[in-house]
Residue frames relative to the residue before (quaternion, step in Angstrom):
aa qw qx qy qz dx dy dz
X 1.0000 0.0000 0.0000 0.0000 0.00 0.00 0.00
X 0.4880 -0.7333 0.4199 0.2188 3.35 -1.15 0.56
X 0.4856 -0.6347 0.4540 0.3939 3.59 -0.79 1.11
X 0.6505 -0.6054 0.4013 0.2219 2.96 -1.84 0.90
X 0.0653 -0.8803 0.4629 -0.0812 3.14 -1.17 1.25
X 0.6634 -0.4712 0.0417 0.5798 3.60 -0.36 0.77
X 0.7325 -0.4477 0.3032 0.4137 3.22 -1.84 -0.85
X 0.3971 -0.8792 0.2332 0.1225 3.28 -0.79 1.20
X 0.5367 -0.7297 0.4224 -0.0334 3.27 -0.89 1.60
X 0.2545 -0.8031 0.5388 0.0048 3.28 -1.42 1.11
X 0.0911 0.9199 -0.2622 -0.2769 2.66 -0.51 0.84
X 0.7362 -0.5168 0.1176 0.4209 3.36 -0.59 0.74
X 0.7015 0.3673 -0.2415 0.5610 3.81 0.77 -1.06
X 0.3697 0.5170 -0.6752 0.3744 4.01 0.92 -0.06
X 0.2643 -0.7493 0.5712 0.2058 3.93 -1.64 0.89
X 0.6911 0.1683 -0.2599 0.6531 3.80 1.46 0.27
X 0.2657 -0.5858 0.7476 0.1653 4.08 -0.12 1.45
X 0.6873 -0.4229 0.5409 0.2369 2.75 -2.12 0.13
X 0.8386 0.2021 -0.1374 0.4869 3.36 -0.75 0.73
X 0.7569 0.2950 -0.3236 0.4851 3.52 0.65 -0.31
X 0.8735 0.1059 -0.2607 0.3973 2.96 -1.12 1.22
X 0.6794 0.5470 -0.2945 0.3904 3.82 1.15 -0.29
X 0.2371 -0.6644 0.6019 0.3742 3.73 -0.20 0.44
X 0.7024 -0.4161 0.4724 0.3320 3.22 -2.01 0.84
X 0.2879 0.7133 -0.6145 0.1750 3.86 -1.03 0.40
X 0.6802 -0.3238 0.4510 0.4786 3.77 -0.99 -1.02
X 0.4881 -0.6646 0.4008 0.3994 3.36 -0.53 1.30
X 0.4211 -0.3275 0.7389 0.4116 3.83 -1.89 0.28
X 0.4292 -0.5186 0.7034 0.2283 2.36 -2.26 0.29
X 0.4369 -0.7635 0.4119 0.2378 3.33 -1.16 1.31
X 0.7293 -0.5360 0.2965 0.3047 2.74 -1.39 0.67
X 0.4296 -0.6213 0.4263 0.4977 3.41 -0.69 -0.30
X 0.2851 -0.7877 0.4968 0.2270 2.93 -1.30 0.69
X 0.3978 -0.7472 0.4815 0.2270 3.46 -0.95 1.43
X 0.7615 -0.4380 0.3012 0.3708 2.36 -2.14 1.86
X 0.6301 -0.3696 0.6684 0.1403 2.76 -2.47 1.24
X 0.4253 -0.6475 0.6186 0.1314 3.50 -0.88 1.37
X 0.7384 -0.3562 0.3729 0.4345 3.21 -1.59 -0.05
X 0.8047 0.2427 -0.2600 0.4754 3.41 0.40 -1.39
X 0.1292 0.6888 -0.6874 0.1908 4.60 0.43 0.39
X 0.2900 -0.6780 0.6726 -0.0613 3.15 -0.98 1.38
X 0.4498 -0.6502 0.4989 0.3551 4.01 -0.46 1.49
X 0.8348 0.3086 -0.2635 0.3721 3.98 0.20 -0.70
X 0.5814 0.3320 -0.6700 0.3207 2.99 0.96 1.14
X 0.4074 0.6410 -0.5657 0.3211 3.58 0.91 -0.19
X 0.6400 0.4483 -0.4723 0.4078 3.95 0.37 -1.43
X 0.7710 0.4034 -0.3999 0.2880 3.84 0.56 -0.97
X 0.4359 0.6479 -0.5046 0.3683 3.66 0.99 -0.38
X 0.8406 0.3471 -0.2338 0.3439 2.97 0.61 -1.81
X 0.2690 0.5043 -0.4844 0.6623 4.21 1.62 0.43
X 0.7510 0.2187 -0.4252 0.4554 3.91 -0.44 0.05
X 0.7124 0.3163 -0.4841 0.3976 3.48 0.11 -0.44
X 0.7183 0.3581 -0.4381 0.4048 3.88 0.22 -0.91
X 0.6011 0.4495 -0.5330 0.3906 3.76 0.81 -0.33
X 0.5702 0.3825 -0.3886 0.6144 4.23 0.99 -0.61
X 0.6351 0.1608 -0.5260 0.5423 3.98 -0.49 1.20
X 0.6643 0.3752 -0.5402 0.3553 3.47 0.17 -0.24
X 0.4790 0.7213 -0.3364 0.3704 3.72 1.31 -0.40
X 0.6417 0.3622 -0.0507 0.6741 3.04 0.87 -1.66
X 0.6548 0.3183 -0.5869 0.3542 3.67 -0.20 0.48
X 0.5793 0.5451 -0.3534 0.4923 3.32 1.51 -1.27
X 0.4304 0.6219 -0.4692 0.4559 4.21 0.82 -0.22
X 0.7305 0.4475 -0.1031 0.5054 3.43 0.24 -1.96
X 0.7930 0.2915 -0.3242 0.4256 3.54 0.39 -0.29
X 0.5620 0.6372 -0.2791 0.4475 3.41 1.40 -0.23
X 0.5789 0.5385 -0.2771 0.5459 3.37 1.50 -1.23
X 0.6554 0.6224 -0.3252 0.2781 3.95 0.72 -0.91
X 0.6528 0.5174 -0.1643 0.5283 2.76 1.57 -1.74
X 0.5096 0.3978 -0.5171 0.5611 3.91 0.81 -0.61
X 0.6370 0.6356 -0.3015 0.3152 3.93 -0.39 -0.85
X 0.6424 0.4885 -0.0647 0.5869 3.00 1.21 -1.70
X 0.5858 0.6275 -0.1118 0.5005 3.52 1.13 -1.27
X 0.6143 0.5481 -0.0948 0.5597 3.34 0.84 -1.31
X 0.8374 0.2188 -0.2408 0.4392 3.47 -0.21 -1.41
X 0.5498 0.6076 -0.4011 0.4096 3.99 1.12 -0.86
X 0.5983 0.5271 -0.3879 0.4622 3.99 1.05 -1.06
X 0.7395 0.4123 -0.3134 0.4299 3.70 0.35 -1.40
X 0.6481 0.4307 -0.4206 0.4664 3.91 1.32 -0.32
X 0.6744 0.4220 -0.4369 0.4197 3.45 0.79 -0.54
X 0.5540 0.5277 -0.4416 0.4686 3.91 1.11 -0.34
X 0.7546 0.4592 -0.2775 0.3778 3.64 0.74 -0.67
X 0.7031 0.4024 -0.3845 0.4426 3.31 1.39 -0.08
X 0.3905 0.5969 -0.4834 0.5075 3.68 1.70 0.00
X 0.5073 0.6059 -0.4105 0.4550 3.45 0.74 -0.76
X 0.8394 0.2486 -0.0566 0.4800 3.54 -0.61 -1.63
X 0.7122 0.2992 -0.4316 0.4657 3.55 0.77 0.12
X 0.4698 0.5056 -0.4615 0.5574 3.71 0.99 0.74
X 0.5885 0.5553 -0.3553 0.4680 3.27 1.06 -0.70
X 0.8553 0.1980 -0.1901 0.4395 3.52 0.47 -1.48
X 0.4246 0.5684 -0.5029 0.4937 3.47 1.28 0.63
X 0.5632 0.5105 -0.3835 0.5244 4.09 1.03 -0.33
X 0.6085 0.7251 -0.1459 0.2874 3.16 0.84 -1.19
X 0.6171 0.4984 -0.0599 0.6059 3.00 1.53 -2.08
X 0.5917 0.6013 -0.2976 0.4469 3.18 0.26 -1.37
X 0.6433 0.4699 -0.2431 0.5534 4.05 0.44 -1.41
X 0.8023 0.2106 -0.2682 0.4900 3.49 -0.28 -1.08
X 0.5926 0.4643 -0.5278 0.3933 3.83 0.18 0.07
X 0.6904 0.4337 -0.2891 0.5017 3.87 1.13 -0.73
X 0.5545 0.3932 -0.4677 0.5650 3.57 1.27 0.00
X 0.5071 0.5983 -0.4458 0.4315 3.83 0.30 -0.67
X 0.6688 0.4887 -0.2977 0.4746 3.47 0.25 -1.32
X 0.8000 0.3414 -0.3431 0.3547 2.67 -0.29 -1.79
X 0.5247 0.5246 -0.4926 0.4548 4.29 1.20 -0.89
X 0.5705 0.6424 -0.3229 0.3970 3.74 0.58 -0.52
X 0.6004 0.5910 -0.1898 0.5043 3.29 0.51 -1.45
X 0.8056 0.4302 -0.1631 0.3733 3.26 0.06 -1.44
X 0.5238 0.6467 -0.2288 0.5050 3.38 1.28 -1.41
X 0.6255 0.3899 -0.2999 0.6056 3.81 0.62 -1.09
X 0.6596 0.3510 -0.5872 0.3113 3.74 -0.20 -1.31
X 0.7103 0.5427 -0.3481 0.2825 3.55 0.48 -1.67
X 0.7188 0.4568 -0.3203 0.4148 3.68 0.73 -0.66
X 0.5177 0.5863 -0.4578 0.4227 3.40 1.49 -0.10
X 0.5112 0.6883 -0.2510 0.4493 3.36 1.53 -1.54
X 0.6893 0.4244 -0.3299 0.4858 3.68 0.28 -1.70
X 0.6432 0.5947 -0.3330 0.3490 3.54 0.67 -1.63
X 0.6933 0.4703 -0.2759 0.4712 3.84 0.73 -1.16
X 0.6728 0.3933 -0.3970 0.4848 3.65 0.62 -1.08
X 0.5860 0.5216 -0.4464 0.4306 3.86 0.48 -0.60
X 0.6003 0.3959 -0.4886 0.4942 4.01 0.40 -0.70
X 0.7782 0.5438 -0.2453 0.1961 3.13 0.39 -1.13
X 0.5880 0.3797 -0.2863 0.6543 3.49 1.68 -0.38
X 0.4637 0.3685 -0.5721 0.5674 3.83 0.70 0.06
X 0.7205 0.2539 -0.4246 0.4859 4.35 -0.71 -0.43
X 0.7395 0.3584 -0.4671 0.3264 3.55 -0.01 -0.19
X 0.5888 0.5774 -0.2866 0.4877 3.50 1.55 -0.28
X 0.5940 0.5376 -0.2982 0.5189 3.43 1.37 -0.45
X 0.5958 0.6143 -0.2648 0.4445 3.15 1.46 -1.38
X 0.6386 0.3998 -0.3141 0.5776 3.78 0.97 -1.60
X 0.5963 0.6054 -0.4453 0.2822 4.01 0.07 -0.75
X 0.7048 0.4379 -0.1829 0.5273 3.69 1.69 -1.42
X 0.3631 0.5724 -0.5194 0.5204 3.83 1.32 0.01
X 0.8655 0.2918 -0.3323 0.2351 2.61 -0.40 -2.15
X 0.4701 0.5944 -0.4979 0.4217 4.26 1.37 -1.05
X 0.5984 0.4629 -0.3728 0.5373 4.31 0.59 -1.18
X 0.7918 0.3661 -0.4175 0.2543 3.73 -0.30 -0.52
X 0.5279 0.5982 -0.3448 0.4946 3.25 1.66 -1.12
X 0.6853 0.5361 -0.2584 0.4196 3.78 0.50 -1.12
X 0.6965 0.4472 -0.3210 0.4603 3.55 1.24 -0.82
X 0.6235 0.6324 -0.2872 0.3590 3.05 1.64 -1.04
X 0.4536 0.5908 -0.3181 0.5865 3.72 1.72 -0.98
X 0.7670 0.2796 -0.4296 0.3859 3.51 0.24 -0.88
X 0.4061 0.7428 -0.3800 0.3728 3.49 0.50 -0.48
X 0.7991 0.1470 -0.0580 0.5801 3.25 -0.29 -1.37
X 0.4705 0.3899 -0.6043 0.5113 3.98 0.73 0.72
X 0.6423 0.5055 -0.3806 0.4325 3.85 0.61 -0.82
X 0.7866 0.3407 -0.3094 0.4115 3.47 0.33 -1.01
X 0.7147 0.3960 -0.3928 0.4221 3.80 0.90 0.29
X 0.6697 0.3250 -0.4756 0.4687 3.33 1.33 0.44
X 0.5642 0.5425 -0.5253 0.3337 3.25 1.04 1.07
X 0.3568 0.6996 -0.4543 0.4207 3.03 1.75 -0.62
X 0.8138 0.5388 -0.1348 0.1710 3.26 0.61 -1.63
X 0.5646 0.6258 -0.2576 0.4726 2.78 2.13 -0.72
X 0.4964 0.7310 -0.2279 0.4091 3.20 1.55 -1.28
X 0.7422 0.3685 -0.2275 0.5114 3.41 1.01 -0.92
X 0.4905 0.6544 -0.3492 0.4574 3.28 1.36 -0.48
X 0.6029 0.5103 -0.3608 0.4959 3.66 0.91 -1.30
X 0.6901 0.5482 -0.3416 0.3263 3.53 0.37 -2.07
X 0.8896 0.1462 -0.2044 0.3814 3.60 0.43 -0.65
X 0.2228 0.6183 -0.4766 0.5838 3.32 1.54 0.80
X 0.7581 0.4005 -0.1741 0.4843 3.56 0.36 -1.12
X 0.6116 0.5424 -0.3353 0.4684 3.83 1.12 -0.62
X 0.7441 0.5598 -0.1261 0.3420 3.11 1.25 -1.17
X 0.5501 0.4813 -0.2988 0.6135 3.09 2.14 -0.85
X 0.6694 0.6067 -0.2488 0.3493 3.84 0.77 -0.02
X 0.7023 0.3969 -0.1957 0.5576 2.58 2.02 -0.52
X 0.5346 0.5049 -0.3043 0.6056 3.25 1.75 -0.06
X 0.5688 0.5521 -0.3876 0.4706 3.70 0.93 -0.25
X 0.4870 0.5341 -0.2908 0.6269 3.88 1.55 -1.28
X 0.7616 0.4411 -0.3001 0.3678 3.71 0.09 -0.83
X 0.8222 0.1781 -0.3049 0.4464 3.63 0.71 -0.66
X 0.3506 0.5163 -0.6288 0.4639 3.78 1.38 0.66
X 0.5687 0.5515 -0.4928 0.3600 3.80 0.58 -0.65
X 0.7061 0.5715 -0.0103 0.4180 3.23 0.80 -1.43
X 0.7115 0.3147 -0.3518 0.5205 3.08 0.97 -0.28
X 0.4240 0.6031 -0.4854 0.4700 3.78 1.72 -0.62
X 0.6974 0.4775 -0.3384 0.4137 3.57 0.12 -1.61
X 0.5625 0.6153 -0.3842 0.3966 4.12 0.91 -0.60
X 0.8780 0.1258 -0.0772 0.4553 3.01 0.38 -1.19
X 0.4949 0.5100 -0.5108 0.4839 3.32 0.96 0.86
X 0.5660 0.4359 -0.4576 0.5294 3.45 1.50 0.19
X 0.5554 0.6281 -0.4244 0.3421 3.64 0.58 -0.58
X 0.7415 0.4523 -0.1745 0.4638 3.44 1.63 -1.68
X 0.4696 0.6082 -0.3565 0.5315 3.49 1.57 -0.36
X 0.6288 0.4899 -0.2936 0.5277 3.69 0.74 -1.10
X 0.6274 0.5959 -0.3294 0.3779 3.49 0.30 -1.18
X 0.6242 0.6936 -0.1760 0.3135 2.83 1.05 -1.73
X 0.7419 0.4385 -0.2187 0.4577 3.10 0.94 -1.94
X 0.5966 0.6537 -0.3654 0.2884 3.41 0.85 -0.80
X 0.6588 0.5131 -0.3287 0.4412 3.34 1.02 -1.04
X 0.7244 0.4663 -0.2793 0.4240 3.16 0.88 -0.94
X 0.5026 0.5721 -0.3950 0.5140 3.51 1.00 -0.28
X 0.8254 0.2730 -0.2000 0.4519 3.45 0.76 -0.92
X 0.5030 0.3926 -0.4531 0.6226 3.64 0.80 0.72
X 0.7759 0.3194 -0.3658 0.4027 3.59 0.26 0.10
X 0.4697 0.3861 -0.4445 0.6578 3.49 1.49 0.51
């Protein structure tokens, strides 16, 4: 940019002044400027020549202004497009964190589930563990029962020999009875025939 320079002047025979009437762009080339009459005063040439570099510094400050709108322009439609896609990937998030969960959620119910069926086969395994301690114990009793029946069994057998042999004894006994009765009988008669 050009260092600062006095106040700035039109001039009058210029046919397109600065700013009026020209759209902003790359400066025209000026016109020529017609020959310095007789009476051209040196300070107005220095000021013409303060209007023209101060009308390009215009038009550059134009051209550099137009970029920055442009520049301006294209940064807005990027900063609208990334509000965009970051609303997008903020929706996005939002979803998969409520699917997460909700995978979460579920994950617990089931591990409560697993958790519950596991107590439950641990008490039913404790439960089968006190059968099986009751069957073994019934089973001890058992075979204590069935050998003190064995035992009784023998008890009977010779309880039962013994009543057989005591049954032999009073048929003996009762033979020897009543062969005394007939022995007695006996004597009687003879007692009485011999009176």
């Amino acid at each position: 940019m050009a260092a600062r320079r006095g106040p700035h002047v039109i001039s009058l025979h210029d046919p397109n002044p600065p700013l009026l009437g020209r759209a902003p762009g790359p400066a025209a080339p000026a016109a020529p400027a017609p020959a310095p009459g007789p009476a051209a005063h040196p300070a107005f040439a220095a000021i013409e020549q303060r209007l023209l570099d101060r009308d390009l510094d215009i038009q550059e400050l134009l051209v550099d202004n137009q970029r920055f709108a442009a520049t301006h322009v294209a940064l807005q439609k990027q900063l609208i497009a990334a509000q965009h896609e970051l609303r997008a990937v903020s929706v996005a998030a939002t979803r998969a964190r409520a699917e997460r969960e909700g995978e979460v959620h579920a994950l617990a119910e089931q591990a409560a589930h697993i958790e519950a069926e596991a107590r439950a086969v641990s008490a039913a395994r404790a439960e089968v563990d006190k059968v099986h301690a009751d069957v073994q114990v019934l089973a001890a009793a058992r075979t204590d029962l069935v050998n003190r029946l064995q035992g009784l069994r023998e008890q009977l057998a010779r309880k039962q020999a013994e009543t057989s042999k005591t049954d032999a004894v009073r048929a003996q006994i009762e033979t020897m009875r009543r062969e005394i009765q007939k022995g007695r009988l006996i004597c009687t008669c003879k007692a009485i025939l011999i009176t």
